[in-house]
N, C-alpha and C positions, 0 to 999 in steps of 0.2 A: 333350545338346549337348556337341562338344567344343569348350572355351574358347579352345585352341589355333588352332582353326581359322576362320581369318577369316572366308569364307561364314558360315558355323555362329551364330559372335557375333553379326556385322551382323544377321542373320536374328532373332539376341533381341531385341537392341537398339532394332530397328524396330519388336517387336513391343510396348518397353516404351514407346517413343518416341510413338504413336501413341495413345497411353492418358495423354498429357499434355499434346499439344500442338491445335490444330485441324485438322481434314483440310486445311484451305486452307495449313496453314505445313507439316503433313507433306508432301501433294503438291510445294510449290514448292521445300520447302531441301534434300529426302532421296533427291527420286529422282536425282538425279545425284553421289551421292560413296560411300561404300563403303570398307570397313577395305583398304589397300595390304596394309600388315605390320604384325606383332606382334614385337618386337625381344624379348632376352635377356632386357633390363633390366624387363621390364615396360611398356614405351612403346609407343602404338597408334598408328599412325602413318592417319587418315583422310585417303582421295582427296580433294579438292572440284574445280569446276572454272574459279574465277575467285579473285583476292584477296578482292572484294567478297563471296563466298561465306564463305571464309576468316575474313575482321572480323567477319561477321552469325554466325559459328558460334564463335566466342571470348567474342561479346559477349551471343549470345541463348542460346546452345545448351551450353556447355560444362559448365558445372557441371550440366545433367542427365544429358548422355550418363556424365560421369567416374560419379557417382552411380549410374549402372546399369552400368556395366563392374566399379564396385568391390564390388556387389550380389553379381556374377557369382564375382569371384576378387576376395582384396587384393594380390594380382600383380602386377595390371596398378597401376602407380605414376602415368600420367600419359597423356594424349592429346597428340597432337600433328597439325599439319592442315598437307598438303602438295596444292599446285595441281597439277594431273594433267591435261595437255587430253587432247581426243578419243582421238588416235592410238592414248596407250600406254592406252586401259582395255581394249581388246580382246583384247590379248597378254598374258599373264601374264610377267614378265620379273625376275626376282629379279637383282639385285646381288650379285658373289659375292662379295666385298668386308665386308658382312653376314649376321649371320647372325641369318637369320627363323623366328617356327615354320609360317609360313603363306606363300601366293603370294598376287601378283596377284589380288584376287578383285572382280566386279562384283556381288553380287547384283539389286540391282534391274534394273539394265541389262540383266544376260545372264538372270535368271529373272521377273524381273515387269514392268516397265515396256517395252511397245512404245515405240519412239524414232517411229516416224512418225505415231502417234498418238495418245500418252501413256496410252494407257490397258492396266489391269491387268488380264492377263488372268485371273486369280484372281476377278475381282467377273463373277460370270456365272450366269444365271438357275439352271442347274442346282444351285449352290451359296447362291442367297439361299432362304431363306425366309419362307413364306407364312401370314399368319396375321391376326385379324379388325385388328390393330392398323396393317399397312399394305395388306390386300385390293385399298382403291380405289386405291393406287397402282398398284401390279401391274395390274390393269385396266387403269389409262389408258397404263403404258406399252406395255400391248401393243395397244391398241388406235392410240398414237401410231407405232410399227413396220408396222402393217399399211399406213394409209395415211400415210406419214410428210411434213410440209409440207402436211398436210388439216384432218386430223381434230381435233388437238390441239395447237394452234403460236403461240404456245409451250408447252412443259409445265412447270408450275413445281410441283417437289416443294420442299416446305418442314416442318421439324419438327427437335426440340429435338437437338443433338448429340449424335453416337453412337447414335444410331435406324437409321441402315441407306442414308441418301439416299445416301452416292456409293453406295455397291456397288452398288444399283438403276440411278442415272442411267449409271455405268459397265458395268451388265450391257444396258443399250441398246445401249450405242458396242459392245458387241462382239456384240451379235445379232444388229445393223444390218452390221457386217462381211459375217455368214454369208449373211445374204438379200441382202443387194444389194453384190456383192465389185465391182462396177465405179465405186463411189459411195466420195466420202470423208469419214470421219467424225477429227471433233478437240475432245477433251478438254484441260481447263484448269480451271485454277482461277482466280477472279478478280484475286488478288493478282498471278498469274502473269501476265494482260492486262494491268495495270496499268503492271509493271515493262517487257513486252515496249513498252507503247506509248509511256509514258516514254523508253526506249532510243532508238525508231526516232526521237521529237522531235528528240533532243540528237546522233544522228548523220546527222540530215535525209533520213532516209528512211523517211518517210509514208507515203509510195504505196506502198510495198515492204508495210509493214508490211498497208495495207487492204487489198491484194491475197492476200497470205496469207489472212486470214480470209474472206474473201467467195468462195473457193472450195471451202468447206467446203461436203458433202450434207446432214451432221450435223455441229450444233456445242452442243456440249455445256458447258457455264461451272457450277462448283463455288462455293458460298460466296459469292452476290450480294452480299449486305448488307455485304461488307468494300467495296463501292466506294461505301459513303454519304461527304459530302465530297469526293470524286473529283468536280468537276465535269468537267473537261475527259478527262477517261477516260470519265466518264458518256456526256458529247454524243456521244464516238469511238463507244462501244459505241451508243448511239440510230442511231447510219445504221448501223451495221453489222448493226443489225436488221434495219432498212426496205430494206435489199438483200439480205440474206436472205428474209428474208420476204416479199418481192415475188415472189420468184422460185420459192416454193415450197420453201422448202430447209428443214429440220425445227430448232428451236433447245430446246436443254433447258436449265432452270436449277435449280439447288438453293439451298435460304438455311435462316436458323433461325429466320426468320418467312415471314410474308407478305407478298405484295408491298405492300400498303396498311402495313403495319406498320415496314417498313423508312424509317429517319428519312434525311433528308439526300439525298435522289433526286431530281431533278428531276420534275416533277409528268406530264412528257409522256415519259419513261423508264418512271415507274410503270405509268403507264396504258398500255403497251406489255407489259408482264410481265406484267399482270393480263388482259390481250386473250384470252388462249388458256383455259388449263384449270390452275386450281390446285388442289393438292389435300395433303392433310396427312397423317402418318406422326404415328401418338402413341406412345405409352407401350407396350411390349408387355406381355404380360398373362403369367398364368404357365406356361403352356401352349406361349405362343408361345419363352417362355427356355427353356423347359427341349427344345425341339425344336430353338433354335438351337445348344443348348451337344453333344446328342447327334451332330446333324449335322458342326459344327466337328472332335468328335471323333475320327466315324468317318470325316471325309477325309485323317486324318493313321494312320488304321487302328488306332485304339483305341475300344475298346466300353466301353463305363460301365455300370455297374449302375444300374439306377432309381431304387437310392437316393442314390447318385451327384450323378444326373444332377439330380434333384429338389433335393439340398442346395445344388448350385451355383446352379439358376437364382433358388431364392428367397434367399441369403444373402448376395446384395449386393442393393440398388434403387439402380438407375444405368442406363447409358450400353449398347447392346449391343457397344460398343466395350469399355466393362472388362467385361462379360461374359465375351467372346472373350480378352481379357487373363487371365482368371482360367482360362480352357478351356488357352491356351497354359502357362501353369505347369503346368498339369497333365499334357500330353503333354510338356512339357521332363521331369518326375519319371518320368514310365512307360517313355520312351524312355530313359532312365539305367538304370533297375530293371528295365528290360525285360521289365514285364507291367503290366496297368493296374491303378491304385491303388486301397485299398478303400477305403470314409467313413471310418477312422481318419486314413488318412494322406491324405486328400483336405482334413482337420478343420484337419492339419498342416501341410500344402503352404498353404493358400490363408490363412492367420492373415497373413503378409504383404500382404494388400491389405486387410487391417483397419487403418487409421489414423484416428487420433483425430480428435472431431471439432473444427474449428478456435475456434469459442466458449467451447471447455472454460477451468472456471476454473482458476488456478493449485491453489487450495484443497481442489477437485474429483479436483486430481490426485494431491496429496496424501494427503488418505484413501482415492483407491483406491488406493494402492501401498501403505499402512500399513496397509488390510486384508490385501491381501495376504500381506503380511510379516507379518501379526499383531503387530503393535506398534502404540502409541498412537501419534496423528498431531501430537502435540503434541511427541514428542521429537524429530521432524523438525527443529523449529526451534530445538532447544537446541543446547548447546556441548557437548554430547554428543561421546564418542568412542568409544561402544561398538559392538562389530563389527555387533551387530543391526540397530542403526539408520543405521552408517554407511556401509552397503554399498546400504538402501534408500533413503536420500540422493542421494546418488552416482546410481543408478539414475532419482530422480526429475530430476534435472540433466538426466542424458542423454536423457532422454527432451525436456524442456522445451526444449532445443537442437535436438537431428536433427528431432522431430515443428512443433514451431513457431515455432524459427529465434529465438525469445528471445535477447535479448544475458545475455552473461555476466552483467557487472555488473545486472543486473534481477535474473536467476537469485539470485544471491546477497544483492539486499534482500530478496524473496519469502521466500526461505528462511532469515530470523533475522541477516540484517544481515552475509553471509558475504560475504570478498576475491573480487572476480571471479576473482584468481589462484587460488583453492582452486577455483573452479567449472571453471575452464579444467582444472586437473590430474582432477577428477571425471570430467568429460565424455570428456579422450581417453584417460582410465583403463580407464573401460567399452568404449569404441571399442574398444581391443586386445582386451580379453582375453572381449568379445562374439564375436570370431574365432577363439577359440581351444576357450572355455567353452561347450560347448552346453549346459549346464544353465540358463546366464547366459540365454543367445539366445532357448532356450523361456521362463523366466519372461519375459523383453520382450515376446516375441509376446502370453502370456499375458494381461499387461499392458493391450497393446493394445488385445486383445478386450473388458476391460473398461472403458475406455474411452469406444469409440463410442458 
């Protein structure tokens, strides 16, 4: 990756972006903004396309994106979020006035997201994979393709986050493309309807708004269960069913339950979701990860050894969204190294998505880093100032701060009654010279791993 280069970044960013937040908040806040430029100074300068985009990315989003841009480089010093309408994202248009190390760049726009029907063309049968943990989905959605607004209507895919549902309900909206190009298919996510249908209220245009929807062939809704408490977006979306579905028009949904499970729905909603075919996406097994991760790899044209390919699928249990997170670090490395990595440095590469886990006790953490160090865990909390222990101090601080957000002052009763201001100068002590020391970088990672 070059960090230099706007595409290039947005394109990490998104990848890391996606492995923290929910598909319903990536779809709705990401596909529209995209890095402008990258200034001298180190300042990022992010497209968005409204104020109210602008507030909600200051206020929801900022401290994670700065966090993975500073992952990337300590360069980059700071974000900054400028409104950009429609016109200028097409044109790349630099200011000569400034000077950038990158252009105008869309990614989403110009390489993944269709604007007329929001869906990515990236999520497509050829690319998901198949295997006993979502079988019967795959089944039903191609049996819902063959007779679409018949067979299976509604079809509700449902199971725990990061299992795979949009790419499936999204590789419909784009199969459905191929086979019937005279028909219109539209993806969203629910939060997205939400706010679309709120809008047309408050600028008095209702009818605009149902009319949109209700000419859809295929209408495809991501992440139901975010419209529990929605009543009056519930009632909108109940007829926007029963005119769909009178009419034979094919409607898909996704959630992270099921539709009886989903709390706060109106009871004549539910029983509308639950009318067709529901079916569930579990757990994949390890056969199935280790097919996603060789797959993932070889569409970016890197091949993995088996042993590879085996360490990555069994050494996380999670999500096959951080799967795919863990596959993307790995072709971010091969693509720099420019050959693909062996289990040493695959061992090395992936100790970053080892983080600890959030119950650990202060005390816990304590004697692992004093084994480490080989020192007794008791001189941790003395008045100690000797280099041995006061370096694996310092180290357990930092850790206690960036891994689980401990205030200062805590830091420093835990640790033998010490000034928040000693713990402040520990923590951005380690911060520096963790960027500079890679001996420092490997023991944390280290660290880490023991840990979990």
């Amino acid at each position: 990756m070059d960090k230099g280069n706007p595409k290039e970044l947005w394109e990490f960013v998104l990848t890391q972006v996606e492995l923290s937040v929910s598909a319903a908040n990536f779809n709705t806040w990401f596909r529209n903004s995209f890095i402008v430029k990258i200034d001298e100074d180190g300042v990022i300068y992010i497209g968005v396309p409204s104020q109210f985009y602008k507030d909600w990315y200051l206020k929801k989003f900022h401290s994670l994106l700065l966090k993975i841009v500073r992952d990337v480089s300590y360069e980059f010093r700071n974000i900054e979020y400028l409104i950009v309408k429609d016109e200028h994202r097409k044109t790349p248009k630099e200011n000569k006035n400034q000077n950038t190390r990158g252009v105008l760049e869309l990614p989403l726009e110009e390489f993944y997201i269709n604007k007329s029907d929001s869906l990515n063309p990236r999520y497509t049968f050829d690319t998901f994979v198949i295997g006993s943990f979502n079988n019967l989905a795959y089944a039903a959605a191609q049996a819902a393709l063959t007779r679409p607004g018949i067979t299976y209507n509604p079809l509700f895919i449902y199971g725990d986050t990061g299992r795979g549902k949009t790419h499936l309900i999204q590789a419909i909206g784009n199969q459905f493309k191929k086979q019937y190009p005279g028909r219109k298919v539209f993806y969203l996510t629910s939060e997205k309807f939400v706010v679309d249908y709120t809008d047309s209220v408050q600028a008095g245009t209702a009818n605009r708004f149902k009319d949109k929807y209700r000419q859809y062939d295929l209408l495809i809704m991501d992440d139901v269960q975010f419209l529990s408490k929605k009543d009056k977006t519930q009632e909108e979306l109940f007829h926007l069913f029963n005119a769909l579905h009178d009419t034979n028009k094919q409607i898909i949904f996704s959630s992270d339950r099921s539709p009886s499970a989903i709390p706060d729905i109106a009871e004549r909603l539910k029983g509308r979701l639950a009318s067709g075919m529901a079916v569930d996406i579990s757990e994949p097994d390890t056969e199935s990860r280790m097919a996603i991760v060789q797959k993932k790899a070889a569409s970016h044209g890197i091949i993995l050894s088996d042993e590879v390919i085996e360490f990555v699928a069994t050494s996380l249990s999670g999500s096959i969204r951080e799967l795919e997170g863990m596959v993307n670090s790995i072709i971010c490395h091969a693509q720099v190294k420019g050959s693909a990595p062996d289990i040493a440095e695959v061992r090395q590469s992936l100790r970053s998505f080892t983080r600890p886990q959030k119950n650990i006790s202060v005390k816990n953490i304590v004697d692992k880093v004093a084994e480490y160090y080989g020192i007794d865990e008791d001189s941790i909390y003395e008045k100690t100032r000797r280099r041995e222990v006061v370096r694996p101090r310092q180290v357990i601080m930092y850790l206690l701060r960036e891994d689980f957000n401990i205030s200062y002052p805590t830091i420093g009763t835990k640790l033998g009654g010490r000034d928040h201001t000693t713990v402040i100068h520990s923590c951005e002590k380690i911060k520096r010279e963790v960027v500079v020391d890679t001996d420092l970088a490997k023991e944390i990672q280290n660290i880490r791993t023991l840990l979990v």
